[in-house]
C-alpha positions as CSV (number, residue, x, y, z in Angstrom):
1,X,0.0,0.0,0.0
2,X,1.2,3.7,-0.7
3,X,1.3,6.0,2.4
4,X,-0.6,9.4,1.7
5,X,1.6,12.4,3.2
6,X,0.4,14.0,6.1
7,X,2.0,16.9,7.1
8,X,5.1,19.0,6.2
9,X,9.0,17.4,5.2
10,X,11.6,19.6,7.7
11,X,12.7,21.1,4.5
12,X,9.7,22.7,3.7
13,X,9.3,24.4,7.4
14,X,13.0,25.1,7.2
15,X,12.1,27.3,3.6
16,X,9.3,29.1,5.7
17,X,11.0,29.6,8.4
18,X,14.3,30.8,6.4
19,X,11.7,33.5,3.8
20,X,10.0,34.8,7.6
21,X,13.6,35.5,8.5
22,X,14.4,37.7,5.5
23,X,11.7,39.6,5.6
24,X,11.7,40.5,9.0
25,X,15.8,41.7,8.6
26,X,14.3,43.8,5.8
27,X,11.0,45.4,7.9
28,X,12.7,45.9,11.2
29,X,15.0,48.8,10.1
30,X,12.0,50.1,7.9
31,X,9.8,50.1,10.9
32,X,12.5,51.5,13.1
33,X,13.0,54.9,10.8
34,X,9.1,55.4,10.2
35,X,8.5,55.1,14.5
36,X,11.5,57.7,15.0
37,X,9.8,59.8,12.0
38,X,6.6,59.8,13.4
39,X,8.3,60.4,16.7
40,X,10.2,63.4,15.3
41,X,6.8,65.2,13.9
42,X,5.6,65.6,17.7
43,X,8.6,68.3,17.5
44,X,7.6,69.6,14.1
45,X,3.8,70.1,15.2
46,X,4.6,72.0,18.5
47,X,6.6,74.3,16.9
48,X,4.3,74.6,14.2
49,X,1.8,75.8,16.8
50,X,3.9,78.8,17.8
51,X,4.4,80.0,14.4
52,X,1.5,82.6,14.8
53,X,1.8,83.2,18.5
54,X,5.3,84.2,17.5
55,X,4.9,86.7,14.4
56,X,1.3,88.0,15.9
57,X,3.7,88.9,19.2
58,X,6.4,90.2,17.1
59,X,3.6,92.6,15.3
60,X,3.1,94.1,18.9
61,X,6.4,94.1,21.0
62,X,10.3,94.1,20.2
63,X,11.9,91.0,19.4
64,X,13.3,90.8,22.9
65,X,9.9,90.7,24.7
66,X,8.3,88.2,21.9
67,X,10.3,85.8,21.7
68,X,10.5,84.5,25.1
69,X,8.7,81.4,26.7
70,X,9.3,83.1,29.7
71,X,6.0,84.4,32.0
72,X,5.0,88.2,31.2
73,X,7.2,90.5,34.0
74,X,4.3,92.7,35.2
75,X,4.7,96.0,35.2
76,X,5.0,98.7,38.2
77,X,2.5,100.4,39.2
78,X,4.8,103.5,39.5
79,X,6.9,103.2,36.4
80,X,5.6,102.2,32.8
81,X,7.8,99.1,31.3
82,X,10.3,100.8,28.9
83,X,13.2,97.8,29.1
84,X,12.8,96.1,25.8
85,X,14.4,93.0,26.8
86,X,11.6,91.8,29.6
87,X,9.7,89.1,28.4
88,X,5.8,89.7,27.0
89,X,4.8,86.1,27.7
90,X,3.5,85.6,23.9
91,X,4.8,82.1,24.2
92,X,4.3,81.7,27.9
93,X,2.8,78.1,28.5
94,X,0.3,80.0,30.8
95,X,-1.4,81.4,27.2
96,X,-2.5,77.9,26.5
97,X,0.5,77.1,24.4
98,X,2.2,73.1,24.6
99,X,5.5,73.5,25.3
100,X,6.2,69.5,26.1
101,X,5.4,66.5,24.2
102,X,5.4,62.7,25.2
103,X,8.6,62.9,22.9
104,X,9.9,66.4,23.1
105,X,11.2,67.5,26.6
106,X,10.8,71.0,26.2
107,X,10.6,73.9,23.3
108,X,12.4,77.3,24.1
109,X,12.6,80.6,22.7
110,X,15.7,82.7,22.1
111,X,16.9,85.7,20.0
112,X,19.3,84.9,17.7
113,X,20.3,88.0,16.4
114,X,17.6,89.8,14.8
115,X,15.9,86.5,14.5
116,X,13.7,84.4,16.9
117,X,14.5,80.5,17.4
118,X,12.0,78.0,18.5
119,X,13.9,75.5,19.8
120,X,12.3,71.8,20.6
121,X,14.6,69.0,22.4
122,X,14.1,65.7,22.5
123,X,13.8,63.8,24.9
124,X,16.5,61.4,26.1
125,X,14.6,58.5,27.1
126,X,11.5,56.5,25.9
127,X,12.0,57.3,22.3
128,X,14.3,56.1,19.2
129,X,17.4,56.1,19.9
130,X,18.0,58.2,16.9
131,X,16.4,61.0,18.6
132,X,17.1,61.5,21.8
133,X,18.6,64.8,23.3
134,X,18.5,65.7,19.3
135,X,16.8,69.4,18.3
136,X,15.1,70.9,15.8
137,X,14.8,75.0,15.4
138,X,12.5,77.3,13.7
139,X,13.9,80.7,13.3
140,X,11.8,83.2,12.3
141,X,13.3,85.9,10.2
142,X,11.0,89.3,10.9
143,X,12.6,91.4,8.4
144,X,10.8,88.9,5.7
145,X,8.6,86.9,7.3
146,X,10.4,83.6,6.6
147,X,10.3,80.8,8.5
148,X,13.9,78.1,8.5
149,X,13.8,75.0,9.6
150,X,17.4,73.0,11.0
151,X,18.1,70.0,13.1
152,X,21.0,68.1,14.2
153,X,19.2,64.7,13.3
154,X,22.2,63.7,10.9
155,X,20.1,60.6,9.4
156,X,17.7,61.9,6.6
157,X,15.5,58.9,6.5
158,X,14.2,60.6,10.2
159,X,14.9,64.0,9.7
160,X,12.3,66.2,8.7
161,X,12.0,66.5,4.9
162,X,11.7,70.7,5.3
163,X,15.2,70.8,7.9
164,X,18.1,71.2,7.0
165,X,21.0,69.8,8.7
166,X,23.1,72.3,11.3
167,X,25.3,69.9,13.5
168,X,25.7,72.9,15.7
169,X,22.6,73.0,17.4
């Protein structure tokens, strides 16, 4: 009598077993990158939201007093506030602006120049390793309007498409 097969030979689950392996080296770094770019866009949508806040508080107050994240310095009762360099609180988190992400530790303002630099740091733990302590700046540019975009996220398969590379931050 013939015998009917019933079941698998070892080579056959070795084959399977051997085509699983290969694709899961190829989709692990793939899936890697795309997790630390979607964690990288927390950064790009915060400071996205202060884009407005920013120019609308430049439109009213020196560069000094509007780009700060600093709370508003009240002023005296006695003397008007002349001193250019004390923060308005535009970017304040007390005007309902996020400053902090589940990715991104913190975003800070500075002058930089005669431009204003939205500054958003990673955090350095619970993310890709790609990204933590990294940064990514928005400066604004008053004199035209202009908004840049730079990070020191040296791989460009995370990166943000729209930053350019400035090890320097």
């Amino acid at each position: 009598m013939k015998r009917v097969q019933q079941g698998f030979t070892l080579i056959e689950l070795m084959i399977v077993v051997a085509i699983i392996g290969i694709l899961a080296a190829v989709a692990l770094p793939a899936y890697q990158d795309y997790t630390a770019r979607g964690q990288a866009s927390e950064a790009m949508t915060l400071l996205g939201g202060l884009k407005v806040p920013t120019a609308e508080a430049h439109g009213n107050n020196p560069i000094a007093q509007a780009c700060s994240t600093d709370e508003a310095v009240p002023d005296d009762a006695g003397t008007p506030a002349v001193d250019e360099s004390v923060p308005a609180g535009a970017l304040a988190a007390s005007q309902n602006l996020v400053l902090t992400g589940k990715y991104v530790a913190s975003v800070e303002a500075s002058v930089v120049g005669t431009t204003c630099q939205l500054l958003a740091t990673f955090k350095n733990t619970g993310l890709s390793d790609a990204l933590g302590g990294k940064k990514i700046a928005f400066t604004y540019n008053p004199a035209n309007g202009n908004w840049a975009c730079t990070s020191n996220i040296a791989s460009t398969s995370i990166r943000p498409k729209t930053c350019d590379l400035n090890a320097g931050l």
